[in-house]
ROFIRO-472775 format. One record per atom (N, C-alpha, C, O): atom name; residue in one letter; x, y, z. Coordinates in Angstrom, 2 decimals, m for minus. Layout:
BEGIN
 atome residu      xx      yy      zz
    CA      A       X       Y       Z
...
***
This chain:
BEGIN
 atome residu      xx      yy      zz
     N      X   54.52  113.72   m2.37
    CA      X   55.62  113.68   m1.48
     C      X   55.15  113.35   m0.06
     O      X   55.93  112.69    0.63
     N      X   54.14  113.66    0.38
    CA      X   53.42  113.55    1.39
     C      X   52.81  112.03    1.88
     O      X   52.87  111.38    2.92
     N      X   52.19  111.83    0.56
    CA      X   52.19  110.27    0.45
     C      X   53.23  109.62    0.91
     O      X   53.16  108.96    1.95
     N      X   54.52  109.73    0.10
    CA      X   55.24  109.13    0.33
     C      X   56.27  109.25    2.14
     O      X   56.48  108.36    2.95
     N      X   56.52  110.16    2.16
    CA      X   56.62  110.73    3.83
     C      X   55.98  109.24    4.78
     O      X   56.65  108.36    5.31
     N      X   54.31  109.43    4.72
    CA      X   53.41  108.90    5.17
     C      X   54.11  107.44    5.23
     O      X   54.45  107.00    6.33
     N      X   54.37  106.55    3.79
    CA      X   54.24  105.51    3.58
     C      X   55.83  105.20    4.33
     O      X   56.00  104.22    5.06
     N      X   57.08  106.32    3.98
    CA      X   57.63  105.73    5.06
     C      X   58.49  106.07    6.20
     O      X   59.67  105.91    6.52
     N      X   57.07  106.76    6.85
    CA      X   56.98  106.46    8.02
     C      X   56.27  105.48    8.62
     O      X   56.79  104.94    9.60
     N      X   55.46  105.20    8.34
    CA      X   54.41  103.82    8.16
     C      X   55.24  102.63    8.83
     O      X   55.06  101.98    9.85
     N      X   56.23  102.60    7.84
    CA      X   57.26  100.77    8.05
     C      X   58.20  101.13    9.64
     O      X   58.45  100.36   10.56
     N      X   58.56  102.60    9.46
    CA      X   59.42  102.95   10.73
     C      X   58.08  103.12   11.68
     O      X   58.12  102.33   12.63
     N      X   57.27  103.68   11.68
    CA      X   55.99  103.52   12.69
     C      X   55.85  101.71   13.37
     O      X   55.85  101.18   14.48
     N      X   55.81  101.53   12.78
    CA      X   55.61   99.66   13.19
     C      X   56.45   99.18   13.61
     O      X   56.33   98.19   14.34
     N      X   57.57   99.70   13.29
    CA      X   59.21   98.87   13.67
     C      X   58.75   99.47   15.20
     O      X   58.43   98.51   15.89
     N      X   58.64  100.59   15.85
    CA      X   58.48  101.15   17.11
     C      X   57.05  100.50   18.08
     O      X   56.88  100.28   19.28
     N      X   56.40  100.38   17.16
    CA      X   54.97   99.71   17.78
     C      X   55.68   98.21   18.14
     O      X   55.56   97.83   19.30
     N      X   56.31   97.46   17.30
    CA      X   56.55   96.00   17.24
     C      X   57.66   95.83   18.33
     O      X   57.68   94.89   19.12
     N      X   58.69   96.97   18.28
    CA      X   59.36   97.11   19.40
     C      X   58.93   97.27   20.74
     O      X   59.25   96.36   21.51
     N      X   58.13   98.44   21.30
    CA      X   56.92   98.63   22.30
     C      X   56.36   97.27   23.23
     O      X   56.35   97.04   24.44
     N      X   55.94   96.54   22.06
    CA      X   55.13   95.21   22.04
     C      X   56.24   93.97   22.88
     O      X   55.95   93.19   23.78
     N      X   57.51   94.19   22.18
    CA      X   58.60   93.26   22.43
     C      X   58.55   93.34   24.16
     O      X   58.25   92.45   24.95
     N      X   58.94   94.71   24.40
    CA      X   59.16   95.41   25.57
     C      X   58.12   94.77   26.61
     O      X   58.49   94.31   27.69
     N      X   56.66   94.78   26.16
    CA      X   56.01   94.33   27.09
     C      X   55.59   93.18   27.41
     O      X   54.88   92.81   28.35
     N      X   56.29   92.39   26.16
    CA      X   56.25   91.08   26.69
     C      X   56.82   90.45   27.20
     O      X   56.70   89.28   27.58
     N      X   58.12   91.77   27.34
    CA      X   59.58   90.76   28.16
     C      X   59.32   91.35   29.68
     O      X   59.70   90.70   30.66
     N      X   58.65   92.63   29.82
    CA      X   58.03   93.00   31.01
     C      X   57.03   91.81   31.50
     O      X   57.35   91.12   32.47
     N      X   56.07   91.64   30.93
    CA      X   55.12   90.70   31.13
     C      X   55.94   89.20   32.10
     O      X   55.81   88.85   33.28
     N      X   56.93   88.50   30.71
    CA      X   57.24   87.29   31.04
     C      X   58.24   87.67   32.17
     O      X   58.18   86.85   33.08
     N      X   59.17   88.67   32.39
    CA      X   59.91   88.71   33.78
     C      X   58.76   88.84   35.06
     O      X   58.90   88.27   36.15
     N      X   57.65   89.66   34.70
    CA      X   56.88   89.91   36.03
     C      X   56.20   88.20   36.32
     O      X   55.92   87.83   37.46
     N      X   56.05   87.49   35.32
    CA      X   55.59   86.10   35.92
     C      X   56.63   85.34   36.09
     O      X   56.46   84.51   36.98
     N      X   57.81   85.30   35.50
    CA      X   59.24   84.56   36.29
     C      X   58.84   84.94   38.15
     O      X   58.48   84.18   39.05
     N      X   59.13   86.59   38.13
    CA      X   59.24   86.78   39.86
     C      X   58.10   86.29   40.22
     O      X   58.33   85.46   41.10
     N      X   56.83   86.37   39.98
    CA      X   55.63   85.74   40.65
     C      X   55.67   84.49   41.12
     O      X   55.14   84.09   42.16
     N      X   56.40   83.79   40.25
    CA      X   56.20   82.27   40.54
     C      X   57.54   81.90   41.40
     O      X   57.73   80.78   41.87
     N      X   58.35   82.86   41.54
    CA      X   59.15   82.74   42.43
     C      X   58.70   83.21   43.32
     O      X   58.50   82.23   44.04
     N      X   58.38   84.02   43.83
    CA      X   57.31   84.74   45.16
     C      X   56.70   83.05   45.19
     O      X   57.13   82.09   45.82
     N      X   55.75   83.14   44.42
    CA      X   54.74   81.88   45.04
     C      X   55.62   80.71   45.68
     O      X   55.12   80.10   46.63
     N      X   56.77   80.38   45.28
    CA      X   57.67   79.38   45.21
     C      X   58.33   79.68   46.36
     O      X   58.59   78.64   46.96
     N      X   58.80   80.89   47.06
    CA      X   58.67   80.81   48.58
     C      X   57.91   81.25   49.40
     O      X   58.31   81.43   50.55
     N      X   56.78   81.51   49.08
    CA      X   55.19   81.12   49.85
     C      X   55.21   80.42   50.50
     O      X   55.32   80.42   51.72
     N      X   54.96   78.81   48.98
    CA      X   54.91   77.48   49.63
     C      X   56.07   77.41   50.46
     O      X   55.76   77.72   51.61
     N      X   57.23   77.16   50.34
    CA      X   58.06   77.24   51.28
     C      X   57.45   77.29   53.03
     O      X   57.21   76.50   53.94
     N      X   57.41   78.58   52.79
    CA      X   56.94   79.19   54.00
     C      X   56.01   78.49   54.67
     O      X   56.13   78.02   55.80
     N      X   54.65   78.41   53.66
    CA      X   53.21   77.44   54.19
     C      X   53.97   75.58   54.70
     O      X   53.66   74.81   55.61
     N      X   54.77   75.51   53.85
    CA      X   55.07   74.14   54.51
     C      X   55.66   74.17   55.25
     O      X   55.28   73.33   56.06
     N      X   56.63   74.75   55.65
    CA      X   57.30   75.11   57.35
     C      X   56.32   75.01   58.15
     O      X   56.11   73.98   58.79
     N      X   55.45   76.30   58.23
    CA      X   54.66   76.27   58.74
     C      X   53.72   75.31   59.78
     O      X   53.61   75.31   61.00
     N      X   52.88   74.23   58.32
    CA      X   52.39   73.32   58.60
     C      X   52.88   72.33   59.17
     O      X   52.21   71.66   59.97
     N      X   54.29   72.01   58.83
    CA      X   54.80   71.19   59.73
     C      X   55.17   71.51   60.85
     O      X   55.25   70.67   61.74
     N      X   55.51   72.93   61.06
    CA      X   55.52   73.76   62.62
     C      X   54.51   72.95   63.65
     O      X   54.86   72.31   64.65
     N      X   52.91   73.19   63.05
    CA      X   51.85   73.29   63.69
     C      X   51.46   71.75   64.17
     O      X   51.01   71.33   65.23
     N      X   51.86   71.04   62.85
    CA      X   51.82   69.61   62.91
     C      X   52.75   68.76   63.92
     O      X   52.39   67.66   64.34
     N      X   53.95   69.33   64.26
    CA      X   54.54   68.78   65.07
     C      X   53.99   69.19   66.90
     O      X   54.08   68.54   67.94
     N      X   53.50   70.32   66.64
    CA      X   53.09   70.91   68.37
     C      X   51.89   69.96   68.46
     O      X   51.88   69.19   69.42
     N      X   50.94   69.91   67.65
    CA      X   49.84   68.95   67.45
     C      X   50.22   67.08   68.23
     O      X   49.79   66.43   69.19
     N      X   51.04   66.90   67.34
    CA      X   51.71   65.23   68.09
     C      X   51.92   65.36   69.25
     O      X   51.63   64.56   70.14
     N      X   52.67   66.85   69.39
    CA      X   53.72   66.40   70.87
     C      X   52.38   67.03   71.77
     O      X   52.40   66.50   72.88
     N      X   51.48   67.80   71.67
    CA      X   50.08   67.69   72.49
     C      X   49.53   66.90   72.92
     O      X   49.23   66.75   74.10
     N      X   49.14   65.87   71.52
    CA      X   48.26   64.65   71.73
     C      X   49.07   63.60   72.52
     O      X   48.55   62.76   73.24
     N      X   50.96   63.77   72.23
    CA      X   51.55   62.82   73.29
     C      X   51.36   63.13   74.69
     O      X   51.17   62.19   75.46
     N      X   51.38   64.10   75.05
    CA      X   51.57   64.50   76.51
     C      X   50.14   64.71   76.99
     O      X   49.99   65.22   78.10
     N      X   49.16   64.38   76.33
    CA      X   47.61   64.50   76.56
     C      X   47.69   63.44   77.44
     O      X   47.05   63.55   78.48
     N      X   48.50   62.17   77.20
    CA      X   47.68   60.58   77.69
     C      X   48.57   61.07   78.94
     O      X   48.25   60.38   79.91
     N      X   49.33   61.77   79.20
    CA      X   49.97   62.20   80.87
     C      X   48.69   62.32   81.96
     O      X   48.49   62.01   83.13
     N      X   47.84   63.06   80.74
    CA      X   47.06   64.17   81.85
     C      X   45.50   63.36   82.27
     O      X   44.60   64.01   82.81
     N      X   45.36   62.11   81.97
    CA      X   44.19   61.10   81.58
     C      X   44.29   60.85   83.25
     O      X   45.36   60.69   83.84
     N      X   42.53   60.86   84.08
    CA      X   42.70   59.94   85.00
     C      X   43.25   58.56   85.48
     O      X   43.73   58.25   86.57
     N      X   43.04   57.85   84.38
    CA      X   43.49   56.44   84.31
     C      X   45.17   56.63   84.50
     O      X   45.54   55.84   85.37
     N      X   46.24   57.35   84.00
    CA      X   47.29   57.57   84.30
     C      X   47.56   58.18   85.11
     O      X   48.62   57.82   85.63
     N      X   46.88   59.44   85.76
    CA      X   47.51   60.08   87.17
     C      X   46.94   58.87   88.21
     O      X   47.77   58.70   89.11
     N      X   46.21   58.32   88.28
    CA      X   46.20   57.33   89.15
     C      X   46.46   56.41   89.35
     O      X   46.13   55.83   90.39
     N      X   47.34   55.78   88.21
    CA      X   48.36   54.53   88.11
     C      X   49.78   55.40   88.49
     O      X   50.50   54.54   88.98
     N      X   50.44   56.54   88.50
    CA      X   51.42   56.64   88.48
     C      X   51.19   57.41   90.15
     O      X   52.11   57.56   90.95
     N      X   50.21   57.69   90.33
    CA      X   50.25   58.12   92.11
     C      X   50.18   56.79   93.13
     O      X   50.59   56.67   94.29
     N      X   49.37   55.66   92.07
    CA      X   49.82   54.31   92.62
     C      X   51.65   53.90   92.88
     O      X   52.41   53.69   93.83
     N      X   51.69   53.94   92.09
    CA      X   53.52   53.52   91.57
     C      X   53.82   54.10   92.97
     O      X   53.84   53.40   93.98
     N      X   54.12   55.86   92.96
    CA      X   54.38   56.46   93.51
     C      X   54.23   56.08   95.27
     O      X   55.08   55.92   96.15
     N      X   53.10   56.06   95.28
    CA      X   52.62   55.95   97.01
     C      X   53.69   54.37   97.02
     O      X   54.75   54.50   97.63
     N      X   53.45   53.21   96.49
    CA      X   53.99   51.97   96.63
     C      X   55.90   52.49   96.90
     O      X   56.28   52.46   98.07
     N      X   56.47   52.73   96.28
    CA      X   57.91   53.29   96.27
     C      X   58.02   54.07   97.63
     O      X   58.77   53.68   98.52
     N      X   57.06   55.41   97.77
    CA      X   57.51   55.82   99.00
     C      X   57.17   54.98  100.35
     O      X   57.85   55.18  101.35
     N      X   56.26   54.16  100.35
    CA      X   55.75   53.92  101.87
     C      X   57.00   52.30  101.49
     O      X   57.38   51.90  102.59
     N      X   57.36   51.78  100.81
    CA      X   58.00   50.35  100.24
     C      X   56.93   49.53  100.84
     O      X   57.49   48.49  101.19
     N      X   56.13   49.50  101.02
    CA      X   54.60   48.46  101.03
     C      X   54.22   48.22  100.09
     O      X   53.59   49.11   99.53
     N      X   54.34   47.14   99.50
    CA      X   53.24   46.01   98.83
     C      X   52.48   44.93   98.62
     O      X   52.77   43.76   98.35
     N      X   51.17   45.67   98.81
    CA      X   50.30   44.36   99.80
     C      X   49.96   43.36   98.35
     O      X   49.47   43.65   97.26
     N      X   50.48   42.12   98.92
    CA      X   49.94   41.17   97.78
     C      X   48.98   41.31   96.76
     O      X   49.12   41.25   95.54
     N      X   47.50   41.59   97.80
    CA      X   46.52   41.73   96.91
     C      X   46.52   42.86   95.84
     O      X   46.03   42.90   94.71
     N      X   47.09   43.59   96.41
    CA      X   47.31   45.01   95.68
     C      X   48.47   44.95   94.14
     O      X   48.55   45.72   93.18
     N      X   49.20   43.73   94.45
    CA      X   50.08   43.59   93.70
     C      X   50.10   43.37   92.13
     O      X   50.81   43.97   91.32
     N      X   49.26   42.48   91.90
    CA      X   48.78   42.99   90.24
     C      X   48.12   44.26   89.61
     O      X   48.29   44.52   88.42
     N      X   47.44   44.96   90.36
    CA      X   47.19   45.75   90.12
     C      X   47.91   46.95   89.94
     O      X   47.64   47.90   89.20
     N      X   49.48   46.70   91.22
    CA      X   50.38   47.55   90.78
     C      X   51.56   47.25   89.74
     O      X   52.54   47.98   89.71
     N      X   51.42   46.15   88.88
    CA      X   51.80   45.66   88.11
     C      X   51.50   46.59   87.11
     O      X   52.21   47.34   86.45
     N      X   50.02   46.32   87.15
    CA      X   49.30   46.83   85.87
     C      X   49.45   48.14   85.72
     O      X   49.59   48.50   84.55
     N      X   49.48   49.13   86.68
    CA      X   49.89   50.61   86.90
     C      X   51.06   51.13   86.33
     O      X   51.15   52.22   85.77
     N      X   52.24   50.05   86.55
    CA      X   53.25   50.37   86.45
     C      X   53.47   50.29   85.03
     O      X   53.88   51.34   84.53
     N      X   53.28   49.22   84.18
    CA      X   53.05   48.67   83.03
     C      X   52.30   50.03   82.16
     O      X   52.91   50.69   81.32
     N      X   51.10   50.24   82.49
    CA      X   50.50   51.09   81.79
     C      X   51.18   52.55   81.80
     O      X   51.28   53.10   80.70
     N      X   51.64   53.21   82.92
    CA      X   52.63   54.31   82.82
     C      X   53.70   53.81   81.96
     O      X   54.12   54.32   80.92
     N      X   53.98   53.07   82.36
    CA      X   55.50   52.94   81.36
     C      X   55.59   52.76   79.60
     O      X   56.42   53.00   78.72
     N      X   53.85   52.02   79.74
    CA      X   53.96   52.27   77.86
     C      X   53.10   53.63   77.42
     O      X   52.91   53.98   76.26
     N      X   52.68   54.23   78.50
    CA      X   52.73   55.89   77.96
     C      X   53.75   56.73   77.78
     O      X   53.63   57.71   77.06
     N      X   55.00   56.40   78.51
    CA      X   56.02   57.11   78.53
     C      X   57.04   56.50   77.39
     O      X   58.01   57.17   77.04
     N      X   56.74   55.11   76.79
    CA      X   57.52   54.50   75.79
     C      X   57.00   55.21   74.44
     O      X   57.74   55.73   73.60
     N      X   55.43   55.14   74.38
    CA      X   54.74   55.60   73.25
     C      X   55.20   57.43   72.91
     O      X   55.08   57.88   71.77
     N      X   55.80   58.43   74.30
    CA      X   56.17   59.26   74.01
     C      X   57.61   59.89   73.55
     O      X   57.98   60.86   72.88
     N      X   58.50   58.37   74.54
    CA      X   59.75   58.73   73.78
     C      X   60.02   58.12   72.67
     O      X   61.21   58.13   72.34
     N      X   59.10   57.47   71.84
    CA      X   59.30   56.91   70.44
     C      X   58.74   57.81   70.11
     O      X   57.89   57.14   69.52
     N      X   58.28   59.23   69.89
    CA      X   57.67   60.43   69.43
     C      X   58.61   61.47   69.39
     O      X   58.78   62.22   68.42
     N      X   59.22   61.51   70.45
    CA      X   60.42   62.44   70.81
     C      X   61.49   61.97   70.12
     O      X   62.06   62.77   69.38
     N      X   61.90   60.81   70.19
    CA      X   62.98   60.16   69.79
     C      X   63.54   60.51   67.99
     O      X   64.51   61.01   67.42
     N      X   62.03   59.80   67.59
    CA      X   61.98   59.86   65.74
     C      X   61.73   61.52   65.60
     O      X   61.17   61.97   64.60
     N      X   62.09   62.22   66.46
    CA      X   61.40   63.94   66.04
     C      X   60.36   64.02   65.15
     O      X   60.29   64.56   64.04
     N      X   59.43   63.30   65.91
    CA      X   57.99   63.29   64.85
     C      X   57.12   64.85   65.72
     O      X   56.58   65.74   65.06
     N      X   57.19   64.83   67.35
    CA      X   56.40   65.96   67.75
     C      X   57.79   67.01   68.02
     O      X   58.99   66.77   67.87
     N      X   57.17   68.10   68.42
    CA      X   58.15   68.82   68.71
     C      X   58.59   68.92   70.47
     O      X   57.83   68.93   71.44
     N      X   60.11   68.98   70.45
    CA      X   60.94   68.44   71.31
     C      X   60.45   69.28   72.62
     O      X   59.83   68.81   73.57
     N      X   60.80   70.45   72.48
    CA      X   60.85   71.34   73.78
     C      X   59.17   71.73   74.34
     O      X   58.99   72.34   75.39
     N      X   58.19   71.34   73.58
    CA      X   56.47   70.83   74.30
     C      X   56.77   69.83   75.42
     O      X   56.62   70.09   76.61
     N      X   57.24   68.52   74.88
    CA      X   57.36   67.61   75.30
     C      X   58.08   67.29   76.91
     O      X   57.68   66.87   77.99
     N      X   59.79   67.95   76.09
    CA      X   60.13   68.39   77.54
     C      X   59.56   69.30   78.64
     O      X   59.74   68.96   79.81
     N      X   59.14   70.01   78.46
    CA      X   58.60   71.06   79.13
     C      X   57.41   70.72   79.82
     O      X   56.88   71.38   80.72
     N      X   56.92   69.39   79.20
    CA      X   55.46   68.94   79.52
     C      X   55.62   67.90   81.00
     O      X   55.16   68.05   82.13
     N      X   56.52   66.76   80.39
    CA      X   56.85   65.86   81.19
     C      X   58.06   65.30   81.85
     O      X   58.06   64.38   82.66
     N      X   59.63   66.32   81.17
    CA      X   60.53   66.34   81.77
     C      X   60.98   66.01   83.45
     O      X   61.83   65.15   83.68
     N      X   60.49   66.58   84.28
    CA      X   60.59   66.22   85.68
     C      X   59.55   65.17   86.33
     O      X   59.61   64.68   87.46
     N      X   58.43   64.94   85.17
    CA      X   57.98   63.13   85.96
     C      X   58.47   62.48   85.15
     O      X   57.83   61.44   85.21
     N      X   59.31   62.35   84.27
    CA      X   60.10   61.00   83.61
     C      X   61.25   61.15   84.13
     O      X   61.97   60.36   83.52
     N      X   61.92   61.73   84.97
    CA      X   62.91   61.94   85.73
     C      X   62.68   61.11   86.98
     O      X   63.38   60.21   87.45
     N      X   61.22   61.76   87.52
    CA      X   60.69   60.98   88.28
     C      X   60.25   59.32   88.35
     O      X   60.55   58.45   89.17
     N      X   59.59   59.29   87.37
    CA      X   59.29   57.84   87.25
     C      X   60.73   56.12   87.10
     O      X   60.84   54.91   87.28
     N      X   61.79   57.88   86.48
    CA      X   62.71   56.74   86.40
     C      X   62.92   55.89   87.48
     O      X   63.07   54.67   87.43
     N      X   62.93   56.78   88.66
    CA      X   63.65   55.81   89.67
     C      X   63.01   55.66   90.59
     O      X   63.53   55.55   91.71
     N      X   61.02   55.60   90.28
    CA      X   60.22   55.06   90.72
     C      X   59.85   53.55   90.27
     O      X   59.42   52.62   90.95
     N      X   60.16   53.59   88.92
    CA      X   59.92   52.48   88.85
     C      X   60.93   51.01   88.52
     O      X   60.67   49.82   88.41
     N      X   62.24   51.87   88.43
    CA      X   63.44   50.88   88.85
     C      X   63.01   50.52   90.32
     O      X   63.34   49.41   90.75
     N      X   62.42   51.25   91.00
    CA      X   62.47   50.83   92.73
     C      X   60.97   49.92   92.53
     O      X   61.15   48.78   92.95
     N      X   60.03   50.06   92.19
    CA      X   58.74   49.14   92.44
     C      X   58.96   47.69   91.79
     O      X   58.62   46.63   92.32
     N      X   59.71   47.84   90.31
    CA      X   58.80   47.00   89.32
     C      X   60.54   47.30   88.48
     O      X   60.91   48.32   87.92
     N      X   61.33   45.93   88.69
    CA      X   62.33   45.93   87.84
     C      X   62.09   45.76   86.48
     O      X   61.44   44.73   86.27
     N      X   62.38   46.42   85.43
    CA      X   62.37   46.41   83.55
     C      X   63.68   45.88   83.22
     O      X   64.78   46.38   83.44
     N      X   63.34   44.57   82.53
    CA      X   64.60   44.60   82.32
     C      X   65.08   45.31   80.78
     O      X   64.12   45.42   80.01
     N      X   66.05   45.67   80.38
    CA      X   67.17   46.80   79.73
     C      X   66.42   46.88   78.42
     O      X   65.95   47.98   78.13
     N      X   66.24   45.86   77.59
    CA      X   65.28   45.88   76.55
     C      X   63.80   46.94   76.54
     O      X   63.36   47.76   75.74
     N      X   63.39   46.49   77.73
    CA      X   62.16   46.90   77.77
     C      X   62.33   48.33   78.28
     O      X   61.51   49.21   78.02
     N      X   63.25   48.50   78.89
    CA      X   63.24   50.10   79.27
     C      X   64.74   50.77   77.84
     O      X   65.70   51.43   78.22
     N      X   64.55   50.41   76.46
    CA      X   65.32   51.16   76.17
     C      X   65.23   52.51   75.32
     O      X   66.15   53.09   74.74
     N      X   63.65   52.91   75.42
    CA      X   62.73   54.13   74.50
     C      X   62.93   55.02   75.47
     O      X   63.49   56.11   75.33
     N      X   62.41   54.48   76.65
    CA      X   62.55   55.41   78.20
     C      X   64.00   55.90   78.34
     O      X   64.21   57.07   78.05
     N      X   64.97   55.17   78.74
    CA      X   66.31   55.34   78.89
     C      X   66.51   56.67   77.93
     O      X   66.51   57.88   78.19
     N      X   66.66   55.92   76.69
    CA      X   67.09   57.19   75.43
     C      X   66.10   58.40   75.68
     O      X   66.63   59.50   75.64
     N      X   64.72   58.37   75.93
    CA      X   64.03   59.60   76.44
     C      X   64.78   60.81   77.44
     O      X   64.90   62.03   77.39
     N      X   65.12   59.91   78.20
    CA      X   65.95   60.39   79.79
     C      X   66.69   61.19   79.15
     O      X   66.35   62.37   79.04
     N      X   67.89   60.70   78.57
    CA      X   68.81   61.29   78.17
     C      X   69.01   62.08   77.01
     O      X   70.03   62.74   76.80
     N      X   67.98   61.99   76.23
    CA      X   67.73   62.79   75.36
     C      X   67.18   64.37   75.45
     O      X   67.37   65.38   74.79
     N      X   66.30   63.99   76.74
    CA      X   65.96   65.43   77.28
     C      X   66.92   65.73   77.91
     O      X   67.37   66.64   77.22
     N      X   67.76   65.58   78.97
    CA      X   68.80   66.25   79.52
     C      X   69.72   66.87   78.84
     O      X   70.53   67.69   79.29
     N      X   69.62   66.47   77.66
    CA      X   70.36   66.85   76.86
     C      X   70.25   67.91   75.85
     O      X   71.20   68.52   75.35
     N      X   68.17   68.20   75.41
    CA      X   67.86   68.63   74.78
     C      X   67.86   70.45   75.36
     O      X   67.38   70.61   76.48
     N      X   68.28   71.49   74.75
    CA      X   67.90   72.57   75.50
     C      X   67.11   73.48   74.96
     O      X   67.33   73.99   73.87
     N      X   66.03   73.77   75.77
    CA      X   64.58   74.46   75.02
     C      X   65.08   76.02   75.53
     O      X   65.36   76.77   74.60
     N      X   65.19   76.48   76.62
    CA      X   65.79   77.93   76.99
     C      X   65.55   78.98   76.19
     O      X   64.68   79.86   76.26
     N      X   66.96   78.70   74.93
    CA      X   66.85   79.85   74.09
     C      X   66.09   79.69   72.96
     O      X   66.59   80.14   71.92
     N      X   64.99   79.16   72.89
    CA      X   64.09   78.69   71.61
     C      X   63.52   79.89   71.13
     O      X   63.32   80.69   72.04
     N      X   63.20   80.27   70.08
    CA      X   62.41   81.20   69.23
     C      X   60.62   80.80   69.24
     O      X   60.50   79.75   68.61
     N      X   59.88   81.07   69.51
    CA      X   58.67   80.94   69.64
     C      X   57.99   80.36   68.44
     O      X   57.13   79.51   68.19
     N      X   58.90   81.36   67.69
    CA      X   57.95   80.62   65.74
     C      X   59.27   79.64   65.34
     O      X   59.51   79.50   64.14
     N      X   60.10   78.98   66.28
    CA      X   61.18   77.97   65.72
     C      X   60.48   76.97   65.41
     O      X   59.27   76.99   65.62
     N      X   61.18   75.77   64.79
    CA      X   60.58   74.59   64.42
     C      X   61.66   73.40   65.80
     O      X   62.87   73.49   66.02
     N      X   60.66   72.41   66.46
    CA      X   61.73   71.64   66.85
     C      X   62.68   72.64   67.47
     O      X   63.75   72.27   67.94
***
């Protein structure tokens, strides 16, 4: 009788083990569903991120060519020429070339700003009040005509428009 007891309990023993087993594999496969959802907004996160970092990066390296001798001294050229309205002939290609070279640093940055490739409120914050400036330094030295000033233009107004103020520190853009 004992035997038999044994034998079946045996089949009901296993039904509980096999059940057990079920249990932990549906534990198992839910705990790697959420994992890979965790991981799945990780990445998320890491790619924000990187493109966070990647955009302050551009709009750095744009506003770097601001800070170059070769440009503070073409645009203090510009500058001195506009305020004193003297331009001595000889001097005159050269303030050509000044003017020219500021202006395709400031083109090369509002085609950066423009396509929101760097991030906006660096940018403004960087060079906002000398592209304000330059505007109507160099309408006064060295007329552009409309074509050629139309990266600059949209720059202008794109920052006046843009407002950095209430920005979040870890915002994007």
């Amino acid at each position: 009788m004992e035997d038999e007891q044994e034998t079946v309990k045996s089949p009901n023993h296993q039904g509980r083990v096999w059940c057990r087993v079920e249990r932990i594999a549906s534990i198992v496969s839910i705990s790697a569903s959420l994992a890979t959802v965790a991981g799945i907004f990780f990445l998320i996160c890491q790619i924000r991120q990187t493109n966070t970092i990647e955009s302050r990066r551009v709009a750095v390296e744009a506003i770097r060519q601001t800070r170059s001798a070769e440009f503070i001294k073409a645009f203090r050229q510009a500058k001195l020429a506009y305020q004193t309205g003297q331009i001595n002939e000889k001097d005159k290609d050269a303030l050509i070339d000044s003017v020219n070279y500021v202006m395709n640093v400031y083109d090369d940055i509002a085609v950066i700003y423009i396509s929101d490739i760097g991030d906006k409120c660096i940018i403004k914050d960087s060079v906002y009040s000398a592209v304000k400036e330059w505007s109507v330094i160099s309408k006064a030295v060295l007329s552009f005509p409309p074509e050629d000033r139309k990266h600059f233009d949209s720059l202008l107004k794109l920052m006046e428009q843009e407002s950095c103020d209430n920005r979040n520190p870890s915002s994007t853009n």
